[in-house]
MDTraj code that builds the backbone (N, CA, C; nanometers):
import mdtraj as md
import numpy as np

residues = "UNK UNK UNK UNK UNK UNK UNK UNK UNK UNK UNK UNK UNK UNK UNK UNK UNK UNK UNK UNK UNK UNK UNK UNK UNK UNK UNK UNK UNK UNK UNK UNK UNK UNK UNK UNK UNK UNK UNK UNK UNK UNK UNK UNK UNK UNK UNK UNK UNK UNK UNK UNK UNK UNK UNK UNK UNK UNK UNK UNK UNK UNK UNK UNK UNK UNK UNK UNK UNK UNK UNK UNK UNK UNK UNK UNK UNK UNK UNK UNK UNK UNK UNK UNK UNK UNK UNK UNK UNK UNK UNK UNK UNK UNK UNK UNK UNK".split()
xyz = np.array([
    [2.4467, 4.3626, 3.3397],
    [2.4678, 4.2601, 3.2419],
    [2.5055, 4.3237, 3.1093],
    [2.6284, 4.2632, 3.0643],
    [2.6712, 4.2818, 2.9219],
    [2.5802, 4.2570, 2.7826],
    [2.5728, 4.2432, 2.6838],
    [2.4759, 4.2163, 2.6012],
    [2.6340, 4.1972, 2.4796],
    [2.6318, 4.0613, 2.4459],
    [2.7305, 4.0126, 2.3777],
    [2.7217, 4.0620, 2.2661],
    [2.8164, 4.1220, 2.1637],
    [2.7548, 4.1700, 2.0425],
    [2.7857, 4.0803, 1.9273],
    [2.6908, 4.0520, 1.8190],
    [2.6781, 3.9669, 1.7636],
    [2.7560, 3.9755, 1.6368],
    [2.8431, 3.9379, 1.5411],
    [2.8780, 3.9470, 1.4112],
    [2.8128, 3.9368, 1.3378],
    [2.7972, 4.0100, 1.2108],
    [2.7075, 4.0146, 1.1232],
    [2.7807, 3.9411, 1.0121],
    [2.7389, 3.8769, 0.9344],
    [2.8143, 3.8687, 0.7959],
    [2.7311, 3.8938, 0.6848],
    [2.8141, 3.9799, 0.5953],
    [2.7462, 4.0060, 0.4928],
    [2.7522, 3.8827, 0.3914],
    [2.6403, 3.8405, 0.3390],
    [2.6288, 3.6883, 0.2571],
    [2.5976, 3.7737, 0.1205],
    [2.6638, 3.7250, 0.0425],
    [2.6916, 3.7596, -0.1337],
    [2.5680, 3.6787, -0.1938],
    [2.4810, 3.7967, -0.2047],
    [2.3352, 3.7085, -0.2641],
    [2.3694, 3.6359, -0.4131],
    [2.4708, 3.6456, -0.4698],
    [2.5336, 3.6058, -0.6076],
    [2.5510, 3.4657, -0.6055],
    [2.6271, 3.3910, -0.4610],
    [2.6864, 3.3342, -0.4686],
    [2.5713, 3.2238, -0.4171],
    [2.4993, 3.2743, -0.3109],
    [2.3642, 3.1897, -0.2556],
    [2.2706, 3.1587, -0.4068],
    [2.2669, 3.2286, -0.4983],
    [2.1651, 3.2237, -0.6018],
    [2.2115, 3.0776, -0.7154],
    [2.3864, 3.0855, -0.6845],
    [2.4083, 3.0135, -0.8258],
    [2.3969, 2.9030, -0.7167],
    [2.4575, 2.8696, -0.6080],
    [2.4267, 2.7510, -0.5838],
    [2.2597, 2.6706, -0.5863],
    [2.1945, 2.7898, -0.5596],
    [2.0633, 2.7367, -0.5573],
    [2.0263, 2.6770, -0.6715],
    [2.0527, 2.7638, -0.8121],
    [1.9688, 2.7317, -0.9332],
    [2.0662, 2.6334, -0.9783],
    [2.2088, 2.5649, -0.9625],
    [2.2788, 2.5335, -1.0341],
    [2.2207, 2.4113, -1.0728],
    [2.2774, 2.2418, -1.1608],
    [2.1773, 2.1712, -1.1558],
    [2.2478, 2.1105, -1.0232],
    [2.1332, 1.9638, -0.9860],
    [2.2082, 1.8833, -0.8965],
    [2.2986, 1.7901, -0.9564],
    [2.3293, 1.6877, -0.9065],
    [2.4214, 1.6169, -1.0040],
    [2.3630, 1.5246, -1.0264],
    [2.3750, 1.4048, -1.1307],
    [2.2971, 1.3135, -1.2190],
    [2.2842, 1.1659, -1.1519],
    [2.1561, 1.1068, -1.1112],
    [2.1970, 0.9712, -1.0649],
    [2.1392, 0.8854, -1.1776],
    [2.2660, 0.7778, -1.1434],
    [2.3010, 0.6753, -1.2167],
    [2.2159, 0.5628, -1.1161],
    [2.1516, 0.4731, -1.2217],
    [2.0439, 0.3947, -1.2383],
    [2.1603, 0.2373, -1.2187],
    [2.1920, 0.2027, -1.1018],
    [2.2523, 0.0655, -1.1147],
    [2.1790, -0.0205, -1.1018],
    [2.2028, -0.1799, -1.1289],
    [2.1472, -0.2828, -1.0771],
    [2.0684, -0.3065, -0.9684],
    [2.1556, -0.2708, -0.8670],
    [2.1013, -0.2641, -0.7041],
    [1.9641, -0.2100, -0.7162],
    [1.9755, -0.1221, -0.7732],
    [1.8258, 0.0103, -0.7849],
    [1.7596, -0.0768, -0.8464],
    [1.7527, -0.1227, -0.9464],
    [1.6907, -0.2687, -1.0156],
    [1.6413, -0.3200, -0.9592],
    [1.7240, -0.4358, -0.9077],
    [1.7130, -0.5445, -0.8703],
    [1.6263, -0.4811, -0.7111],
    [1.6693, -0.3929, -0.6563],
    [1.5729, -0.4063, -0.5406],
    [1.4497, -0.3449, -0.5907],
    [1.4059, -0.2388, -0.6844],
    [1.2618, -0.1979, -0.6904],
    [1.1902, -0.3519, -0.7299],
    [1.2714, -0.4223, -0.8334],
    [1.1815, -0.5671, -0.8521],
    [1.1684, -0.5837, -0.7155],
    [1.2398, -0.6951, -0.6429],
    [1.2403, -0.7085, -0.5136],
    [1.0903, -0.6532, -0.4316],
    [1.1287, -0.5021, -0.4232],
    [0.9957, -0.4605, -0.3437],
    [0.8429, -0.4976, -0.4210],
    [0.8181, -0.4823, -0.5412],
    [0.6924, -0.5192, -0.6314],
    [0.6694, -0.6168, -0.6201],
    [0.7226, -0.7123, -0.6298],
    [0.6908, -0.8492, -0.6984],
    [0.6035, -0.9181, -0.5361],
    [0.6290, -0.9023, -0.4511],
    [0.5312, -0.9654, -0.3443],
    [0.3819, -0.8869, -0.3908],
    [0.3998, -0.7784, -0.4348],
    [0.2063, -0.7440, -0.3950],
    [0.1728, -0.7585, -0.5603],
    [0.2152, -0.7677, -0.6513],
    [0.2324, -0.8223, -0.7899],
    [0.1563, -0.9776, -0.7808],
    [0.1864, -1.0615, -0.7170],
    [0.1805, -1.2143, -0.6717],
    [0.0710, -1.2181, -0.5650],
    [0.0569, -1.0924, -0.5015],
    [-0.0341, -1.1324, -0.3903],
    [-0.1795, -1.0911, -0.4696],
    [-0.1556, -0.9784, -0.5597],
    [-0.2808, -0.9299, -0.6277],
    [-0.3499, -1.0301, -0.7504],
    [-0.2480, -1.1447, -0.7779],
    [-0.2710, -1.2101, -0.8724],
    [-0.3850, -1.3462, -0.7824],
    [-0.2659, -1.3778, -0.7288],
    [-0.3458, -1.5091, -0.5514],
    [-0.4514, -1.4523, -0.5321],
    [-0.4562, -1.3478, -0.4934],
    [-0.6139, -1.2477, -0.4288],
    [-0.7809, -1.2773, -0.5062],
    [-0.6897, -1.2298, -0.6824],
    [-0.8064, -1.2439, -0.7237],
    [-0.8761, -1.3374, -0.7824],
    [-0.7846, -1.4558, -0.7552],
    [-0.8220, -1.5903, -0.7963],
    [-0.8622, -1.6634, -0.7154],
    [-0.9016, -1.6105, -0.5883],
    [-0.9327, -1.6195, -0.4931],
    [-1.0940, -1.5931, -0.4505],
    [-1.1269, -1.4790, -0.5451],
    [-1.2557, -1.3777, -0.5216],
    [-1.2937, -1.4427, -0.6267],
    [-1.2704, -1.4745, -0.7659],
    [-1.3309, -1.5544, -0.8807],
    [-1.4093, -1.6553, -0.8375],
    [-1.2971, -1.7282, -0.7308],
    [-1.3428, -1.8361, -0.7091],
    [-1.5137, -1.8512, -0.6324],
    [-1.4700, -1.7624, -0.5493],
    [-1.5970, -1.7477, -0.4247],
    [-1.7184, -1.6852, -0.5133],
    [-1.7175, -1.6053, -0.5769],
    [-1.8045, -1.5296, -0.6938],
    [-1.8904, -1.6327, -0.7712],
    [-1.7637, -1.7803, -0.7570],
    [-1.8818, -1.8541, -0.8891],
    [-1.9343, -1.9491, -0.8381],
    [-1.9127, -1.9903, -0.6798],
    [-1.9598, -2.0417, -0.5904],
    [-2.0783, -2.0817, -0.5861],
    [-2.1469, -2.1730, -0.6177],
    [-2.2720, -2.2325, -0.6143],
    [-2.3237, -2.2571, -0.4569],
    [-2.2257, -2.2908, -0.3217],
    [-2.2828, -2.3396, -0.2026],
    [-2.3432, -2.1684, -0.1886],
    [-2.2468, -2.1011, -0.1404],
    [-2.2846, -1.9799, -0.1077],
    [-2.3456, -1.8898, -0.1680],
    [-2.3653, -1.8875, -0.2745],
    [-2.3903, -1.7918, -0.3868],
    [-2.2921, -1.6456, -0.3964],
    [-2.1736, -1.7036, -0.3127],
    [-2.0697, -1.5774, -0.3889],
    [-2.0209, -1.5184, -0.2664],
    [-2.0909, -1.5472, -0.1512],
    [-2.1418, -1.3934, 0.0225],
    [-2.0278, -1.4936, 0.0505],
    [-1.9909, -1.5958, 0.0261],
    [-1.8474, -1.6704, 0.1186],
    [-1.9090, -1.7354, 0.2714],
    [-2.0523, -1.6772, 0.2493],
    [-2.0901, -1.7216, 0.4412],
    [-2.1782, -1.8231, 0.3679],
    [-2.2038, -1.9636, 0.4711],
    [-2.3094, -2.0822, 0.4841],
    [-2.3892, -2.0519, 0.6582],
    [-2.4959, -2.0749, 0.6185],
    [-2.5563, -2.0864, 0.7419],
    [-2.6089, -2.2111, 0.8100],
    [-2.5202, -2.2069, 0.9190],
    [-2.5136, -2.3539, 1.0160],
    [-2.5473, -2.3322, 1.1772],
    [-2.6569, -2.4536, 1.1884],
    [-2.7224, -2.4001, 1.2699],
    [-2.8034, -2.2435, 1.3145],
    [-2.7679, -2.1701, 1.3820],
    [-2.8174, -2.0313, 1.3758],
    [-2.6934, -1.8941, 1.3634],
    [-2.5606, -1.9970, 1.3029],
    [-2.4690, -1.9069, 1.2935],
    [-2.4141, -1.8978, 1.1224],
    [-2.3817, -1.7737, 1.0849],
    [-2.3051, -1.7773, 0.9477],
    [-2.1617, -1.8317, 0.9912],
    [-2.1145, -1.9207, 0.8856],
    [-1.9915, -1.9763, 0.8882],
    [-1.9230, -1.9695, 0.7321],
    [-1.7576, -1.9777, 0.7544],
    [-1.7309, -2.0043, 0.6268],
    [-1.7986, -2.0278, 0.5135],
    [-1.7948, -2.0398, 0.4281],
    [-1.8603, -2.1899, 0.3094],
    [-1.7224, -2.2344, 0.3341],
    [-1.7735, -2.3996, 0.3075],
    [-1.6635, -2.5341, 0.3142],
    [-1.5834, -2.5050, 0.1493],
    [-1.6803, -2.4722, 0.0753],
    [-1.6570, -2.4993, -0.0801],
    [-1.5771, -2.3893, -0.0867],
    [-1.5674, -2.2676, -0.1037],
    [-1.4728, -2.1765, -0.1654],
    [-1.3904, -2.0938, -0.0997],
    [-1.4161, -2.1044, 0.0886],
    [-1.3049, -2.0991, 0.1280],
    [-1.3358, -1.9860, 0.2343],
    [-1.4396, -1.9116, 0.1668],
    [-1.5067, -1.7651, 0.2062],
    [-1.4300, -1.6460, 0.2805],
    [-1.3414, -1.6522, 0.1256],
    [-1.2160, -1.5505, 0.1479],
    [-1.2831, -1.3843, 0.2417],
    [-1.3382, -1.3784, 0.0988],
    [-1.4228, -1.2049, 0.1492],
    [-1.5625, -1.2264, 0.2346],
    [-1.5835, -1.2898, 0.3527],
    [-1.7497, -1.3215, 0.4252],
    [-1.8320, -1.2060, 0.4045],
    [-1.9461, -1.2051, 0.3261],
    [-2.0109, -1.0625, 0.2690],
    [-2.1587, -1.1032, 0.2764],
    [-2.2466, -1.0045, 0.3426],
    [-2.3614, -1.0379, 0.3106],
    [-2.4440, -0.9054, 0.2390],
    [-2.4220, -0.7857, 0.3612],
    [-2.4613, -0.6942, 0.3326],
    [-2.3990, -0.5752, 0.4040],
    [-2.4065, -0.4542, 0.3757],
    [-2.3723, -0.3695, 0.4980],
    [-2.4468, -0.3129, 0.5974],
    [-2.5105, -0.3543, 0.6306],
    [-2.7059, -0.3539, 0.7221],
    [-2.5773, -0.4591, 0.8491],
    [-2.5932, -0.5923, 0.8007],
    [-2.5102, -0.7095, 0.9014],
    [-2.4040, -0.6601, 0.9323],
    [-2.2804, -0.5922, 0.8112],
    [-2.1906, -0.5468, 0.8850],
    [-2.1394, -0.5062, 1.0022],
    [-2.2913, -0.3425, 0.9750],
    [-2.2720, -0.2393, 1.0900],
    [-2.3655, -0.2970, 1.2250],
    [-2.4444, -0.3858, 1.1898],
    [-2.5008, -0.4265, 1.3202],
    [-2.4464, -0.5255, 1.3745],
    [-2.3359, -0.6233, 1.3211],
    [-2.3244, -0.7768, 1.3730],
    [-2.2005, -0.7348, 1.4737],
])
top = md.Topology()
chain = top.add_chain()
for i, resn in enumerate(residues, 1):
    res = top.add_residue(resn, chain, resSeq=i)
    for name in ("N", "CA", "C"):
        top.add_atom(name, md.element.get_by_symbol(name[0]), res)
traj = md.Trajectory(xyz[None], top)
């Protein structure tokens, strides 16, 4: 068996260096870029606003006292009144329920 011989090339470390450090080239900031970063924000912008008017609500909750759970019959349920976005009692119930 032959053993193919390989070409070497000598690479001009001069020329590898300027391309490396040179700058890159400049981007330009259009509309599109705009208009879509709004685009992407504005849902969790709106959802964080809904969310926490949401948790206010349950917090000032008089049925439940805030836990979002009512107890009916021998089961926790919703509360009717605030909707019982976040159901919270403790983390004891959490990890055991």
């Amino acid at each position: 068996m032959k053993r193919k011989k390989q070409l070497i090339k000598s690479i001009n470390v001069a020329d590898v260096t300027v391309t490396l450090t040179s700058d890159p080239p400049q981007v330009d900031i259009t509309w599109q870029i705009v208009v879509g970063s709004l685009a992407g924000v504005t849902p969790f912008v709106v959802a964080g606003v809904e969310f926490s008017k949401r948790i206010v609500k349950q917090r000032k909750c008089e049925v439940c006292g805030g836990s979002g759970l009512v107890l009916k019959k021998k089961f926790c349920k919703r509360c009717p009144s605030c909707g019982g976005f976040l159901p919270w009692q403790s983390w004891r119930r959490f990890f055991t329920g």
